[in-house]
C-alpha positions as CSV (number, residue, x, y, z in Angstrom):
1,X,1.0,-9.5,8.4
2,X,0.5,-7.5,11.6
3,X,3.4,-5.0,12.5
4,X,4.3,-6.6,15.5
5,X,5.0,-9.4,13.8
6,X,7.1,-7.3,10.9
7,X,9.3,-6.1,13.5
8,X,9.9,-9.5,15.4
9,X,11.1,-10.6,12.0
10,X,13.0,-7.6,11.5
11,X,14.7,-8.4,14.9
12,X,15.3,-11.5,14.2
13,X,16.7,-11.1,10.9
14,X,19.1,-8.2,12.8
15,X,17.9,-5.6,9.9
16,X,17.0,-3.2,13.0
17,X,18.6,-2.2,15.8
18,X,16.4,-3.2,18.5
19,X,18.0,-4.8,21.3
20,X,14.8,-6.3,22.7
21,X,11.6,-7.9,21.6
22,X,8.5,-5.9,21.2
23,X,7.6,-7.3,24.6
24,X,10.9,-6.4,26.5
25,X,10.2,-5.3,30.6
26,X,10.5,-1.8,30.7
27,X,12.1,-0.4,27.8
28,X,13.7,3.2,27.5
29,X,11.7,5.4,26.1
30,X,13.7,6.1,23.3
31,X,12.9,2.7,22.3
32,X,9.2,2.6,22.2
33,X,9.4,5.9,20.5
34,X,11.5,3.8,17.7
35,X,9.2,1.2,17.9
36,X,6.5,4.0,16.9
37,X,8.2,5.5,14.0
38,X,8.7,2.2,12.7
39,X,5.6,0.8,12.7
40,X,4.8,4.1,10.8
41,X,7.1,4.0,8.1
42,X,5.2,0.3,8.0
43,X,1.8,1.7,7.7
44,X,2.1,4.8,5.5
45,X,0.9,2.8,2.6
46,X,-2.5,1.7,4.9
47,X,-2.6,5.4,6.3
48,X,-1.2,7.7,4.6
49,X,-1.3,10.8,6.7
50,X,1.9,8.8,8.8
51,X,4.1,10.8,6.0
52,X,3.0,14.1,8.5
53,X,4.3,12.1,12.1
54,X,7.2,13.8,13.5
55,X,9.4,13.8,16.8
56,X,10.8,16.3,18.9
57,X,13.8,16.1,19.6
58,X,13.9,18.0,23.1
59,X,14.8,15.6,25.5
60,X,18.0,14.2,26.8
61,X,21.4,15.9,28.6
62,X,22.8,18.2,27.2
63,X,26.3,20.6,28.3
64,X,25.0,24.0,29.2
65,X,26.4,25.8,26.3
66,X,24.1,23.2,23.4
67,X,21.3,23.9,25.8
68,X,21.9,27.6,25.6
69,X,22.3,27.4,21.5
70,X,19.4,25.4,21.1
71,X,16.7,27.6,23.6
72,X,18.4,30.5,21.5
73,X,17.0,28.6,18.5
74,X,13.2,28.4,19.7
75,X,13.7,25.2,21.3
76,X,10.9,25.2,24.1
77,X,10.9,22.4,27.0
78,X,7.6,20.5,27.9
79,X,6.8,20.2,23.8
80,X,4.9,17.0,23.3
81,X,7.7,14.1,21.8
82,X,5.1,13.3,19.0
83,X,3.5,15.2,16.6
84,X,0.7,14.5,14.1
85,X,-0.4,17.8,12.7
86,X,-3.3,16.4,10.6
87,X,-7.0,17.3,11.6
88,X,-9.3,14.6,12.3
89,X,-12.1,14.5,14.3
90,X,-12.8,18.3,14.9
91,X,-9.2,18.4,16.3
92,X,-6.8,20.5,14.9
93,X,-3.9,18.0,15.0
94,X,-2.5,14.7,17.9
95,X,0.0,15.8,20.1
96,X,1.6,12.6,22.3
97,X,3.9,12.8,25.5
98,X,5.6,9.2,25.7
99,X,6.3,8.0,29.1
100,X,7.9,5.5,30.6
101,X,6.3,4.1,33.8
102,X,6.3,5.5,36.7
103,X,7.7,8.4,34.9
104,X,4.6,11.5,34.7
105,X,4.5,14.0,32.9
106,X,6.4,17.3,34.1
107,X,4.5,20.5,34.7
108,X,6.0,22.2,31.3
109,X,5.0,19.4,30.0
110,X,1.0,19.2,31.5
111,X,1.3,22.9,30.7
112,X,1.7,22.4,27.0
113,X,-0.7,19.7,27.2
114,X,-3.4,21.8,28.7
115,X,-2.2,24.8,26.3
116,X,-2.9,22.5,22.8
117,X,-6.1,21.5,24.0
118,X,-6.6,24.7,24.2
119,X,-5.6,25.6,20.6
120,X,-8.3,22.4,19.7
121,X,-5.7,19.8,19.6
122,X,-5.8,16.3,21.0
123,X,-3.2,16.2,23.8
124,X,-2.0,13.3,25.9
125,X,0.4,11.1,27.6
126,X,1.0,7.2,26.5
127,X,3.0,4.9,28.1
128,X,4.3,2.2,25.5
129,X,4.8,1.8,21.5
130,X,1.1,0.3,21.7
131,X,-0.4,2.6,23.5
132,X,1.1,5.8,21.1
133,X,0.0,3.3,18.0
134,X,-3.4,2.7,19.6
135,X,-4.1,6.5,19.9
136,X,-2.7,7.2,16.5
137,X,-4.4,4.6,14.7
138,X,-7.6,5.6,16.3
139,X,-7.1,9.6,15.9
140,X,-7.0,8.7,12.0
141,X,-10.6,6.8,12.0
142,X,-11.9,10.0,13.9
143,X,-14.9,9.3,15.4
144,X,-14.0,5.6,16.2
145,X,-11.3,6.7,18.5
146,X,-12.7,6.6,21.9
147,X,-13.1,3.2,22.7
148,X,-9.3,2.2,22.5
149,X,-8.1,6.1,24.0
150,X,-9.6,4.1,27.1
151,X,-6.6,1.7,26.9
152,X,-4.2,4.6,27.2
153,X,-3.6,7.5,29.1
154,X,-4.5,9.7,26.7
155,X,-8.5,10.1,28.1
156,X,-7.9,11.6,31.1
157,X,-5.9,14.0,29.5
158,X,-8.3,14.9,26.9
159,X,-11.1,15.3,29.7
160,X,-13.5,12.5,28.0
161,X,-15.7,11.1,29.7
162,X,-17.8,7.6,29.5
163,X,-21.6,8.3,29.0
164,X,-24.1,6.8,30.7
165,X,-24.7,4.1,27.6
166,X,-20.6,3.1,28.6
167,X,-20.2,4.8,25.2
């Protein structure tokens, strides 16, 4: 059974707490980065490195004096939302932004970005639960990634580029 299938049954059984189907227009982001972390806890058995897949929790409003406490504590704005520190690949871990369209990334956050890259991480934006899934299921088989990092945003952010082959 495919995960996307899992979870419509999980919806439709009401054993989660999505309010939408997989395919739902627009959803927040907070969504598709459930969507993610549940279609991990899915797959750990298939690929186990998912036990390592972390968020972070940095965004959303906060009153000035939580905001205050929590910089205090090392909290850093612009940190990628999804982590992945397992090397694969010749990179030293998979660093995601999630995005909801139009939404881009700030310039903390294409600072951090640029900064892990850096460092030898891989480093990107997506913009959906598929898209995240896509680029972590395809960081994991290492050198098989780059055809389906096309489907995301996460090439031009990595700097690949197409060979002449279309390779």
């Amino acid at each position: 059974m495919s995960w996307e299938r899992y979870f419509e049954e999980q919806v439709a059984a009401g054993r989660t707490k999505a309010k939408a189907k997989l395919k739902a227009p627009a959803p927040a982001e907070h969504e598709e980065q459930r969507k993610i972390f549940e279609w991990a806890e899915w797959s750990i058995g298939r690929l186990p490195e998912l036990e390592m897949l972390f968020a972070v929790p940095n965004g959303g409003r906060r009153d000035k004096a939580t905001a205050a406490r929590l910089k205090a504590e090392g909290v850093k704005a612009g940190v990628p939302d999804i982590i992945l520190p397992v090397p694969r690949g010749g990179y030293a871990g998979l660093w995601i932004e999630l995005k909801r369209r139009p939404n881009e990334p700030t310039e903390q956050q294409q600072r951090w970005l640029e900064r892990l890259r850096g460092h030898g991480c891989m480093a990107g934006v997506c913009y959906s639960a598929e898209e995240a899934i896509a680029a972590i299921e395809d960081y994991l088989r290492g050198a098989e990634w780059r055809p389906l990092m096309r489907r995301c945003g996460l090439c031009e952010w990595v700097g690949l580029r197409e060979s002449s082959n279309g390779q």
